[in-house]
C-alpha positions in Angstrom: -179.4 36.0 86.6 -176.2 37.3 86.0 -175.2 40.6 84.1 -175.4 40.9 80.3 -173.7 42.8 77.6 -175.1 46.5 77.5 -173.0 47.7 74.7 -171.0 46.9 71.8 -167.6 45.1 72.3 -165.7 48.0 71.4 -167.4 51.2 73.9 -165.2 52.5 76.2 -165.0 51.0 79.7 -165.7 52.6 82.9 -162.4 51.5 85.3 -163.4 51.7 89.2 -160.9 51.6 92.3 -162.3 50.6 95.6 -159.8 51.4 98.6 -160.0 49.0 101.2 -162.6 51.5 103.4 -164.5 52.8 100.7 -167.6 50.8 100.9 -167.6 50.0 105.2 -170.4 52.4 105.8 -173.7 50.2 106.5 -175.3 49.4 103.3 -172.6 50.6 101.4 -171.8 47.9 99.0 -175.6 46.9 98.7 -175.9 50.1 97.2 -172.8 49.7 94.9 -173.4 46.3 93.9 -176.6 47.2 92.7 -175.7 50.8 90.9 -172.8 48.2 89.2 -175.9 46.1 87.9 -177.5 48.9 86.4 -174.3 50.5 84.8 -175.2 50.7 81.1 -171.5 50.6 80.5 -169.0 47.6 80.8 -166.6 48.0 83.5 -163.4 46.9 85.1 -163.0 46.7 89.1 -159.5 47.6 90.8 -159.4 46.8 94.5 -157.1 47.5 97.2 -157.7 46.4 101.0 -154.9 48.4 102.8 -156.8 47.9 106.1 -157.6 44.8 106.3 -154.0 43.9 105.2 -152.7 45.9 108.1 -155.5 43.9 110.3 -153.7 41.0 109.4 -150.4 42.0 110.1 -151.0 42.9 113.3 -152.7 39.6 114.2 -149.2 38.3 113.1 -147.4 40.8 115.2 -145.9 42.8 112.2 -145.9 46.5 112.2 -147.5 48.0 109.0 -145.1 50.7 107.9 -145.6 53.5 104.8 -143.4 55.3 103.0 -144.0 58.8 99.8 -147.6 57.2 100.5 -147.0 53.6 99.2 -146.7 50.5 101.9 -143.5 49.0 102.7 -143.3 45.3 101.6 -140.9 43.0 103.3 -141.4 39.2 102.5 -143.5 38.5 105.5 -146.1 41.7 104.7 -145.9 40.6 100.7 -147.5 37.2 102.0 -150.2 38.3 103.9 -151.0 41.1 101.5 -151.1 38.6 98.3 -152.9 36.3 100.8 -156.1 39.2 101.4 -156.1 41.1 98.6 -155.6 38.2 96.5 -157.9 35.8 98.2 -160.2 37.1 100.7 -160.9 40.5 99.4 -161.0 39.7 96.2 -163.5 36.8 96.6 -165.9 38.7 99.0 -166.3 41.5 96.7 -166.7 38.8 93.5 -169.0 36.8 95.6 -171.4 39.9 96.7 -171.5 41.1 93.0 -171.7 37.8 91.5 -175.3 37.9 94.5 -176.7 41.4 93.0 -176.5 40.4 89.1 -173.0 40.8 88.5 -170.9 38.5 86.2 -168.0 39.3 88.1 -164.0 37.1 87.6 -162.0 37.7 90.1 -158.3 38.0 89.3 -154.9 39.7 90.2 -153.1 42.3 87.8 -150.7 39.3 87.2 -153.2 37.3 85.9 -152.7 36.8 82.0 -150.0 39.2 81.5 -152.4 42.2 82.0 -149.7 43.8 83.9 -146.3 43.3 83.9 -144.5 45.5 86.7 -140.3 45.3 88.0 -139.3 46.5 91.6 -139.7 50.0 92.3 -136.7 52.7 92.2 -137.2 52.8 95.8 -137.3 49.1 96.3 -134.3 49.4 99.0 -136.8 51.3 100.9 -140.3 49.7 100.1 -139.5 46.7 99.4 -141.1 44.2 97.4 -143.2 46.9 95.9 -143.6 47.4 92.2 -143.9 50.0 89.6 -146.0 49.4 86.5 -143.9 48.2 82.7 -146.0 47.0 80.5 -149.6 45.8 80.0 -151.3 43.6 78.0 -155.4 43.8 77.5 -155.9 40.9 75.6 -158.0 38.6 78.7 -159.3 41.5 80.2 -161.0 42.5 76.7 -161.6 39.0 76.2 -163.8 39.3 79.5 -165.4 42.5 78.7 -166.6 41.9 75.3 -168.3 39.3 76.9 -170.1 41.4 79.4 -168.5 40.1 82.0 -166.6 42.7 84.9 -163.2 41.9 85.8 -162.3 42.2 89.3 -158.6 42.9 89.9 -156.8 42.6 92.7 -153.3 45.0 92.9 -151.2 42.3 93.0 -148.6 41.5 90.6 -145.4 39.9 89.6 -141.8 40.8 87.5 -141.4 39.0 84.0 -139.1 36.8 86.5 -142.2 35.8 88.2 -141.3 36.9 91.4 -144.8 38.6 93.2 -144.7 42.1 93.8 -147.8 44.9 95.4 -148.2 47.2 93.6 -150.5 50.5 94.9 -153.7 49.8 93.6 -154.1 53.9 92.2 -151.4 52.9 89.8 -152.5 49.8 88.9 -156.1 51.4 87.8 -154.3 54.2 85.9 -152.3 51.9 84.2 -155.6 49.8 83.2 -157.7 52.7 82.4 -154.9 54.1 79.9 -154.3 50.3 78.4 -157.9 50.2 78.1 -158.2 53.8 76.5 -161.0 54.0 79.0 -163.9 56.7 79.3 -163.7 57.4 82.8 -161.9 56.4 86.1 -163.1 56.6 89.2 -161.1 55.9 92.6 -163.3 55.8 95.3 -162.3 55.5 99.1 -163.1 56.8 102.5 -161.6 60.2 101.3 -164.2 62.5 99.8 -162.1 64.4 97.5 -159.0 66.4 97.6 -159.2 69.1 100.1 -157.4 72.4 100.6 -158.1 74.9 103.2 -160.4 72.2 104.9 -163.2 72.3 101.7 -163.3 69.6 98.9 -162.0 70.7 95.4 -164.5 70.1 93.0 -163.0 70.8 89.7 -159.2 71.1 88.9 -157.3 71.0 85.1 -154.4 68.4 84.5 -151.8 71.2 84.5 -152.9 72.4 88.0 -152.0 69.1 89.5 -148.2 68.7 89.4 -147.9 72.0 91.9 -149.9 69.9 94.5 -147.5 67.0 94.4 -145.4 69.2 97.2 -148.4 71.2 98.7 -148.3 71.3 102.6 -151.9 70.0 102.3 -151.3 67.3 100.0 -150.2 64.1 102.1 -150.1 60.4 102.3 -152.2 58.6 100.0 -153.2 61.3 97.8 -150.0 62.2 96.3 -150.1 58.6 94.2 -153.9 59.1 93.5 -153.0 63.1 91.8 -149.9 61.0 90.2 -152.0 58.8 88.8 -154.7 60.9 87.7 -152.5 63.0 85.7 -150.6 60.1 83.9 -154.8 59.0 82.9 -155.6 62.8 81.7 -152.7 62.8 79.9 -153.1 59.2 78.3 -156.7 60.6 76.9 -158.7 59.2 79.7 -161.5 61.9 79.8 -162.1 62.3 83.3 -161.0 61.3 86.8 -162.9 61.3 89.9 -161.8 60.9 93.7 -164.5 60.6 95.7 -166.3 58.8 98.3 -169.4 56.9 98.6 -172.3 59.0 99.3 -175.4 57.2 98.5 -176.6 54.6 96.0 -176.5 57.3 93.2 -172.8 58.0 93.6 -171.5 55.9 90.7 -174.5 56.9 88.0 -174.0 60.6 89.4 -170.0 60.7 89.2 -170.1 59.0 85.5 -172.9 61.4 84.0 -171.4 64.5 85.7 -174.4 65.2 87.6 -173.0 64.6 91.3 -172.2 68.1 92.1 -170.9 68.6 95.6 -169.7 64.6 95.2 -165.8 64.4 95.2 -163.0 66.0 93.2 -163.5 65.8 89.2 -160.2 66.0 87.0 -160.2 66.7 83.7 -157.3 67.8 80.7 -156.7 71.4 79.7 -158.9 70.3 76.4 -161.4 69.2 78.2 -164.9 71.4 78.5 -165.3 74.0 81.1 -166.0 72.5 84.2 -169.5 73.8 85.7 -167.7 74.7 88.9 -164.6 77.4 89.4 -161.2 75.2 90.4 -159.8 76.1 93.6 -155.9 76.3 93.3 
């Protein structure tokens, strides 16, 4: 039986990224499969696979290599990366929530226009990596309205057609802001954002540009703040970064009851949060 419509055509989705580790613990994406199932909100699925990408390079004898947090795209790592996130990640992940009651499609940004991205400003350095132009919702709220749950896979093209990976964070900002969504959520392996070796719990939109260049504030992270604060700004009401801790994580993060779960980011017009920030 697969997953119905829950709510009008019109309610705000729910936009998810899953890094490439966030579900590996045993039992992991059991449990998120099934809190998906029981989400009473539509949702739209961003994946990355950064790991198992690299996995493949090496098998090919290429060197992964990362640069201001994004991966460095020559052609040979654009192949394999379209090839996995594309193909075999995207299809595993359709294919177990398809299993648990799930009317999962599995897709790639590029897929009917939904996003329409041009080399990077750094593209002498990254690559074939892309930044984010345009958008257009019209499949993905074709799908939605239908109850079905998009699963997207980060990679996309230029209006020329030429393919292009583009960081999965950015692509689920981008998505969540196109879709005016409620919430977004970009889970991983990383529990939060962490300063002084303690998870932040609560932090405003204009705290986040001074930890762009914090000493603390490395790799990965800086596109995931980036990102945030483009959503916040956009009117997407909350962001979390967070890890998955349990088969309540998702219902906990969404209702705001997951205290201790994660980093929660809100606008400076947004209520108190129920924790003190930690600049």
């Amino acid at each position: 039986m697969t997953q119905q419509a829950k709510v009008a055509p019109l309610a705000r989705p729910v936009v998810i990224k899953l890094g490439g580790r966030a579900l590996e613990a045993p039992g992991a994406l059991l449990e998120f499969t099934t809190a998906l199932a029981r989400l009473s909100r539509v949702s739209l699925l961003v994946h990355g696979g950064g790991t198992e990408v690299t996995q493949w390079l090496e098998r090919a004898g290429i060197v992964a290599r990362f640069a201001n947090g994004l991966r460095v795209t020559d052609a040979p790592t654009l192949e394999i990366a379209t090839a996995v996130l594309a193909g075999l990640a995207n299809k595993r992940l359709v294919a177990a929530l398809r299993a648990h009651g799930v009317d999962a499609v599995g897709l790639a940004t590029l897929d009917g226009g939904t996003l329409v991205a041009q080399p990077h400003a750094l593209a002498n350095e990254l690559g074939a990596v892309g930044q984010i132009t345009g958008s257009d919702m019209s499949l993905m709220e074709t799908l939605l309205a239908q109850g079905r749950t998009p699963v997207l896979a980060s990679i996309g093209a230029t209006a020329e057609g030429a393919l292009l990976n583009i960081n999965a964070d950015d692509a689920a900002c981008a998505l969540a802001i196109a879709l005016r969504a409620s919430a977004l959520v970009l889970l991983s392996d990383t529990p939060g954002l962490k300063l002084g070796g303690q998870v932040v719990p609560q932090l405003r939109a204009s705290e986040l540009p001074a930890l762009f260049t914090h000493p603390e504030v490395q790799g990965g992270m800086v596109p995931k703040l980036r990102s945030a604060l483009a959503a916040l700004d956009a009117g997407v009401e909350r962001v979390t970064i967070a890890s998955w801790n349990g088969p309540d994580t998702l219902s906990s993060l969404l209702e705001g009851t997951g205290a201790g779960i994660g980093t929660t980011l809100t606008s400076d017009h947004a209520s108190a949060p129920t924790e003190e920030a930690h600049a």
